[in-house]
N, C-alpha and C positions, 0 to 999 in steps of 0.2 A: 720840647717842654710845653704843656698846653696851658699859656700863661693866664688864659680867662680865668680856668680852671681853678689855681693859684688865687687870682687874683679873689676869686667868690668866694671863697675858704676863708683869706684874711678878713672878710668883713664881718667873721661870723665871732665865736669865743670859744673857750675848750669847753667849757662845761655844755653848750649847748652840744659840742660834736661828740664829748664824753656819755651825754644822754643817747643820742642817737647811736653810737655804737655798742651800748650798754642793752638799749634794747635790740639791736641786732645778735646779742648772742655773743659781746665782743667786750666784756666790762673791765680787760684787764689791758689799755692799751695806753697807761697812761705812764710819765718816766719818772725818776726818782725825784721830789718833792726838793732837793737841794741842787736841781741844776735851776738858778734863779737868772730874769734874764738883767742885761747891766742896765737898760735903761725900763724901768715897769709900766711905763705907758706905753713900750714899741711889740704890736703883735708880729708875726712872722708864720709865713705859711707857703705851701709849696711841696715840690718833690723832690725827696730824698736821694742826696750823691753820701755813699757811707765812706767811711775813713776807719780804718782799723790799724794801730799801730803797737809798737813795745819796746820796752825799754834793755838799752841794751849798752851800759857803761860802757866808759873807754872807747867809742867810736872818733874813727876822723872826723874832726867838725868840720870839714871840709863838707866830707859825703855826707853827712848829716842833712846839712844847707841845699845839696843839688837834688834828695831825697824831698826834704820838704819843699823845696818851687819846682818842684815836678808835682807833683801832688795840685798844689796852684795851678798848675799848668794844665791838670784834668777835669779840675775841678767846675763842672758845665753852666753856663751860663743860665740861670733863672734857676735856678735847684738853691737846697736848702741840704749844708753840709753839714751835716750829724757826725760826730767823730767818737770814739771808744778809743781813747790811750793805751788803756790797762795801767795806768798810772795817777800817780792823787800829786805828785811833785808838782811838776811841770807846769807852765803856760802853754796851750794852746792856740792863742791868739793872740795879735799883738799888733802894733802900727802897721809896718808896712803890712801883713797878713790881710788886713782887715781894711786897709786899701785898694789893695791889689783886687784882691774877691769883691769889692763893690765896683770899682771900676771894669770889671772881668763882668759882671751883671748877675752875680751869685746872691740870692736872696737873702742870705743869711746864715749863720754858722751856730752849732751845741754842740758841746760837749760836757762830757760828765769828766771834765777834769779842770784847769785852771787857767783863768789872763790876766794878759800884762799890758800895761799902756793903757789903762782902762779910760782915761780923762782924753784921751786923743779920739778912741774908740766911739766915746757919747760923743763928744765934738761932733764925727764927721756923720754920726747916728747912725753907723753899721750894727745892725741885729746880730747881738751876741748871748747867747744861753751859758752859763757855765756855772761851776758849785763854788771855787773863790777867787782870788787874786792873786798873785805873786808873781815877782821879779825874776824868776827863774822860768829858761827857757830850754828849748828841744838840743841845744848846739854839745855835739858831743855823748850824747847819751839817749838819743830815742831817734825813730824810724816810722814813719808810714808803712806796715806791711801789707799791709791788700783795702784796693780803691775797689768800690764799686760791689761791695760783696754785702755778705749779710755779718751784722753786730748784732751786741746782746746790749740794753742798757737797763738795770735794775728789773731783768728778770722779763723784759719785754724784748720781742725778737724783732731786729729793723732792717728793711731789704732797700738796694737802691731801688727806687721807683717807688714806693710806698710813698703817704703825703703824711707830715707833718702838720699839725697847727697847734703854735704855740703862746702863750699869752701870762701875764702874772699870776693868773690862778694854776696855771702847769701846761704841759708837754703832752698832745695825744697823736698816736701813730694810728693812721688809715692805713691799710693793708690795699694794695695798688686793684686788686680787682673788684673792690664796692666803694672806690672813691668818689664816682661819679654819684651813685646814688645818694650816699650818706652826706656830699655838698649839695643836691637837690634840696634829701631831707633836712638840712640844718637851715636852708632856706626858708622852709616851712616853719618849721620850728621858730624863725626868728619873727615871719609874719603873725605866726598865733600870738606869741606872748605881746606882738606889740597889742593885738584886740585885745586879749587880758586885760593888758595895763589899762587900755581907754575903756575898759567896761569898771573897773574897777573907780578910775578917777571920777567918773560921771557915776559915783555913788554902786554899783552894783556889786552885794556881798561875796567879796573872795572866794566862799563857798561857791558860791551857786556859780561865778566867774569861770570856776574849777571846772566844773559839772555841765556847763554849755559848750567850752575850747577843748576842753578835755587836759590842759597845759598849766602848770603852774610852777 
């Protein structure tokens, strides 16, 4: 995991990365507008470990359990675990879950489905994405079916190794082979706009601000 990498990405925002791969040719990489994250000041960014699972009544909640902390147990250290339920019930994340994976040195976790324990979760301020909340968990009724593969989430196609960067304005997926550039360019991107801002504060009209950085 090349954690610089990571680390440069979270310093940046989606919309600056969302512009950059928009003008790359890439405008549709962004993930469904209802996976919100639980605490809206914590950004989260990094390379994607996928989690694809389904729902499947009437299981032993035995094997359910040794199913899911297997899953824990692959889930790679400094990655950024994206998941795809195929379910809107459930919790996906939950105390010890979201212990374990920080303690494990997992950046963070999204899903486009639900959690529980959410007040224990801000507490310990593990990076959680998800669309709501509830009491109901995996035991007995759902499965991990393929780590590591490729998901779909609102029509956006997610592979492990792809980078994420995520933040309160949304969710954008970097496709694993222009990551390094488009974390270059969002570097740039953030230097222009800051000369913007101090051309504009020291009086220089927006327009013509525009017209010199090219950036607005």
């Amino acid at each position: 995991m090349d954690q610089s990498l990571a680390d440069r990405l979270e310093v940046g925002y989606s919309g600056a990365v969302y512009d950059v791969l928009r003008k790359r040719g890439f405008p549709n990489q962004v993930l469904l507008s209802s996976i919100r994250p639980l605490l809206p000041e914590q950004k989260l960014a990094g390379p994607v470990f996928t989690v694809k699972g389904k729902v499947q009544e009437g299981l032993d909640p035995h094997e359910t359990l040794l199913q899911w902390t297997g899953m824990l147990s692959k889930a790679p250290g400094g990655s950024v675990v994206v998941c795809q339920p195929n379910d809107t019930k459930a919790a996906y994340m939950g105390e010890l879950s979201s212990e374990t994976m920080q303690f494990r040195g997992v950046r963070g976790f999204i899903a486009e489905g639900g959690c529980r324990d959410s007040e224990f979760i801000a507490r310990i301020r593990f990076p959680v994405f998800c669309t709501h909340y509830t009491p109901v968990d995996v035991v007995g009724r759902w499965i991990p079916e393929e780590l590591g593969g490729t998901i779909e989430i609102g029509g956006v196609c997610i592979r492990s190794g792809d980078y994420v960067m995520a933040d309160r304005d949304g969710i954008v997926i970097i496709p694993e082979e222009i990551v390094e550039e488009v974390v270059a360019e969002v570097e740039v991107v953030l230097k222009t706009e800051s000369l913007v801002r101090k051309a504009i504060m020291e009086g220089m009209d927006p327009q013509e601000a525009y017209l010199k950085y090219g950036k607005f």
